[in-house]
C-alpha positions in Angstrom: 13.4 -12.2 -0.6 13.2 -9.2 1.7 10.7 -6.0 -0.3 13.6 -3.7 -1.0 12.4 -0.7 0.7 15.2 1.7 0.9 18.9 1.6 -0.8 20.3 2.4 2.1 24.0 3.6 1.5 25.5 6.8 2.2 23.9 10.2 0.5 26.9 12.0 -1.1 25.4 16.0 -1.6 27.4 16.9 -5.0 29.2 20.4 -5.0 27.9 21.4 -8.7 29.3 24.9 -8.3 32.8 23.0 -8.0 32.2 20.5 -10.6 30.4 22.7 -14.1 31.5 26.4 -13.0 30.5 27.2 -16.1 26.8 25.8 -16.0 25.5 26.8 -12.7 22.7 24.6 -11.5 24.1 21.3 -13.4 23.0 18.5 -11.3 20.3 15.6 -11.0 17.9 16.3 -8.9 15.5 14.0 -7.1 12.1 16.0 -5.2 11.8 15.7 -1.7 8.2 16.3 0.4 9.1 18.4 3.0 8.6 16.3 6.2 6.1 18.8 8.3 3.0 17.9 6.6 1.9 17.5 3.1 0.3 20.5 2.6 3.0 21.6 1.1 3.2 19.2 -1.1 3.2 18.8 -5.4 0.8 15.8 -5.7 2.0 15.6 -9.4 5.5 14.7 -7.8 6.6 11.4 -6.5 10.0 10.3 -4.6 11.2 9.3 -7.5 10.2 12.7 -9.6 14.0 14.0 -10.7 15.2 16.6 -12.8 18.7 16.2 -14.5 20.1 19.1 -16.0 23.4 17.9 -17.7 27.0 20.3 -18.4 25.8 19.9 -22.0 22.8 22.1 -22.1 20.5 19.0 -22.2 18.2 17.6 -19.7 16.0 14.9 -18.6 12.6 14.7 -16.0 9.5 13.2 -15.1 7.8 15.8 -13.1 4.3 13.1 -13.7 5.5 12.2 -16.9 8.9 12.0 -19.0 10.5 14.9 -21.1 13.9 16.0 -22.3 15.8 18.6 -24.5 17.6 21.7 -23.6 17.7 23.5 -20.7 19.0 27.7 -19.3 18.8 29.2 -16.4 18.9 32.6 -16.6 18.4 34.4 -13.2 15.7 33.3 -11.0 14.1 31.1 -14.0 14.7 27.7 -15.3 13.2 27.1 -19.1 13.2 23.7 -20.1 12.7 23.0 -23.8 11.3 19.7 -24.1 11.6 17.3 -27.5 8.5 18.7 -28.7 9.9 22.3 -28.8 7.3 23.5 -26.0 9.2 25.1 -23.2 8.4 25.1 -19.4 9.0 28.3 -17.4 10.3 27.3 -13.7 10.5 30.0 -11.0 14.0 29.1 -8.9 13.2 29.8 -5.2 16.5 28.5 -4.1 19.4 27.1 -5.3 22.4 26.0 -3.1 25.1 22.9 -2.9 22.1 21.5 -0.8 18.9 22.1 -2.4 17.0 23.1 -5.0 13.5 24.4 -5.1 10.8 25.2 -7.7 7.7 26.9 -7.9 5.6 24.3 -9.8 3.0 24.6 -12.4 0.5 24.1 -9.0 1.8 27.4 -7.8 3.1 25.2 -5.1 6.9 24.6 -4.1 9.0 21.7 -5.3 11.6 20.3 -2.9 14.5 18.6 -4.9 17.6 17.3 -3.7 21.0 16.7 -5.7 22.7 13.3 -5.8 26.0 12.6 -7.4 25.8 12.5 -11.5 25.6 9.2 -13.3 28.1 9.0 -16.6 27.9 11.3 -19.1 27.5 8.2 -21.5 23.2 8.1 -22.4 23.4 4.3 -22.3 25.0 3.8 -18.7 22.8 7.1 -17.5 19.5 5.6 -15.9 17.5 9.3 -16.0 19.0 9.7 -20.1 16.4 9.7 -22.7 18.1 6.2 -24.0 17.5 4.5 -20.7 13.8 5.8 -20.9 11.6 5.7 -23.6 9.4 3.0 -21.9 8.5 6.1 -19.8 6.7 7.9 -23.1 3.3 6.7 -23.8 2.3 4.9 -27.3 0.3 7.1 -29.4 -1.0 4.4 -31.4 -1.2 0.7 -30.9 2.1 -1.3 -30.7 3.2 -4.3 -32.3 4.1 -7.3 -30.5 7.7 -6.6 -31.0 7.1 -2.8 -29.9 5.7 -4.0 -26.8 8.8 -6.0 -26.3 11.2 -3.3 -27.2 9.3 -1.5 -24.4 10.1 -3.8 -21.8 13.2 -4.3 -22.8 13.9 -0.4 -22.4 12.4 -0.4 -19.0 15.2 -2.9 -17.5 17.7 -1.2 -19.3 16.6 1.7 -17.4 16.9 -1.0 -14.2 20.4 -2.3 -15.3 21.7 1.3 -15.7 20.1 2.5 -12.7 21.5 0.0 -10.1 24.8 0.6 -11.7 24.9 4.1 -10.7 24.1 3.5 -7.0 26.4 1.0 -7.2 29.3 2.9 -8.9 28.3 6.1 -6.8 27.8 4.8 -3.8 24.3 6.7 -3.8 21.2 6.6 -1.7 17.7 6.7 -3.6 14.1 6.9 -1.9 12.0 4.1 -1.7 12.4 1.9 -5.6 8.7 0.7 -5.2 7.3 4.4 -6.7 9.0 3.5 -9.7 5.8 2.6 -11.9 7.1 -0.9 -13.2 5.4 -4.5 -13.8 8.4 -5.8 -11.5 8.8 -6.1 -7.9 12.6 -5.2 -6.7 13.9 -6.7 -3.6 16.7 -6.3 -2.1 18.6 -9.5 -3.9 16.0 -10.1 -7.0 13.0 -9.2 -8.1 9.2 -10.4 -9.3 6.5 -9.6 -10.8 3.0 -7.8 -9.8 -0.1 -9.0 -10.4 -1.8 -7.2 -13.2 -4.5 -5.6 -10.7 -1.3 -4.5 -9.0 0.3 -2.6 -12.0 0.9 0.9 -11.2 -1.7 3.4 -13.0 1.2 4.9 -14.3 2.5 2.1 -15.7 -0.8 1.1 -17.5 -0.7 4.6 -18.9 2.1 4.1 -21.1 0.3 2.2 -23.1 -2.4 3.2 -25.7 -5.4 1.1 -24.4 -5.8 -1.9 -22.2 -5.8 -4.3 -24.6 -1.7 -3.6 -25.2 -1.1 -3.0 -21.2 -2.1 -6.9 -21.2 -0.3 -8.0 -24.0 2.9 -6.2 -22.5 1.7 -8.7 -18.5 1.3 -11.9 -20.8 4.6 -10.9 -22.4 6.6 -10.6 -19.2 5.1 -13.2 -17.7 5.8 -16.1 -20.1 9.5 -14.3 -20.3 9.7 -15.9 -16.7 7.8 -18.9 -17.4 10.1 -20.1 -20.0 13.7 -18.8 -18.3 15.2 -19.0 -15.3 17.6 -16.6 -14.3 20.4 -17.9 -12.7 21.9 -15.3 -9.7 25.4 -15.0 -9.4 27.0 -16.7 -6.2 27.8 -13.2 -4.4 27.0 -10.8 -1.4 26.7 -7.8 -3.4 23.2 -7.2 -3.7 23.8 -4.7 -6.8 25.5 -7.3 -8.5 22.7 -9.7 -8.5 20.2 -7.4 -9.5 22.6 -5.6 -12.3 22.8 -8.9 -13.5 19.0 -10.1 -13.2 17.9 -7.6 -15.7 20.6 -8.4 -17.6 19.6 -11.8 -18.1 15.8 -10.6 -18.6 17.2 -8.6 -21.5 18.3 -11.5 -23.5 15.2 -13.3 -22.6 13.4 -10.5 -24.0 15.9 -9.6 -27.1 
């Protein structure tokens, strides 16, 4: 298996203006380093860093870490009302069918790019607060079964997520800054060592001790199953239905 570097299909820009002309800026919204240097840079921000802001009013991010709520814009100012009621005040530098930049809480500029919406249903939305709460970390220790519930959130996340390139026919940056135990290739995946895990990753968890419960998890999950890969040449197809094997391992 070949390390699945870039999804390399076509990048359909979305015309949001044409789409919510009622909700201006509705779109998701996936940051891009500007390619002459990294000075410019947010080192909070990733490739895969998105913002979705939905026709709803609601939204969903990870600007570092994962939030969602409500979201206005109103002028030259985003305000994002996370699920904790605290509300983030973005300064819109720029917002076209092309691009959309924001003056971060760094005082430096965030590059973000829109891609074509996933479903409006939560569970077949990868970026939806459904398809996510892997992404928000444990504020006291888990239970076995909590820890399992975890991973079995993150590759719903990965179900959902090759869906919508699939279905949409979009093009993603690099999968590998996704902080995951798994390693995706282009027609499976495996998993990382647990010196490999992404600090990220690890920081979901409340301490160390249930980061390594959740590796000794996942890795008797293979141990005891074998997935068995459908006989097709669509890539997406074998992956979509990879993790959804590895959920009824892990159900």
């Amino acid at each position: 298996m070949k390390p699945l570097l870039y999804i390399a299909v076509a990048l359909l820009f979305m015309s949001f203006f044409a789409c919510s002309p009622d909700k201006p800026g509705t779109g998701l919204y996936f940051y891009t380093p500007v390619a002459d240097g990294t000075e410019h840079a947010d080192t909070t921000l990733s490739f895969v860093s998105f913002l979705e802001l939905r026709q709803d009013g609601s939204y969903s991010q990870d600007f570092g870490h994962f939030d969602y709520g409500s979201w206005a814009l109103k002028a030259d100012r985003l305000y994002l009302t996370n699920q904790r009621r605290r509300t983030y005040i973005y300064h819109v530098l720029s917002l076209t069918k092309a691009e959309l930049d924001l003056r971060m809480d760094s005082g430096i500029t965030g590059h973000f790019r829109p891609h074509l919406m996933p479903s409006g249903s939560p569970e077949k939305d990868p970026f939806s607060a459904y398809n996510n709460q892997w992404r928000i970390p444990a504020t006291h220790k888990e239970s076995d079964a909590d820890i399992r519930k975890r991973l079995f959130n993150h590759c719903q996340f990965w179900e959902s997520f090759f869906k919508w390139v699939n279905d949409r026919n979009e093009s993603v940056v690099d999968v590998a800054y996704f902080p995951s135990p798994l390693k995706v290739y282009s027609n499976g995946f495996g998993l990382k060592h647990y010196d490999n895990l992404p600090p990220v990753w690890k920081s979901y968890f409340f301490d160390e001790e249930d980061c390594h419960k959740a590796d000794t998890l996942i890795k008797h999950t293979f141990r005891r199953n074998k997935i068995n890969w459908p006989h097709t040449k669509d890539d997406f197809e074998k992956l979509i239905s990879g993790f959804q094997q590895l959920q009824q391992f892990l159900r």
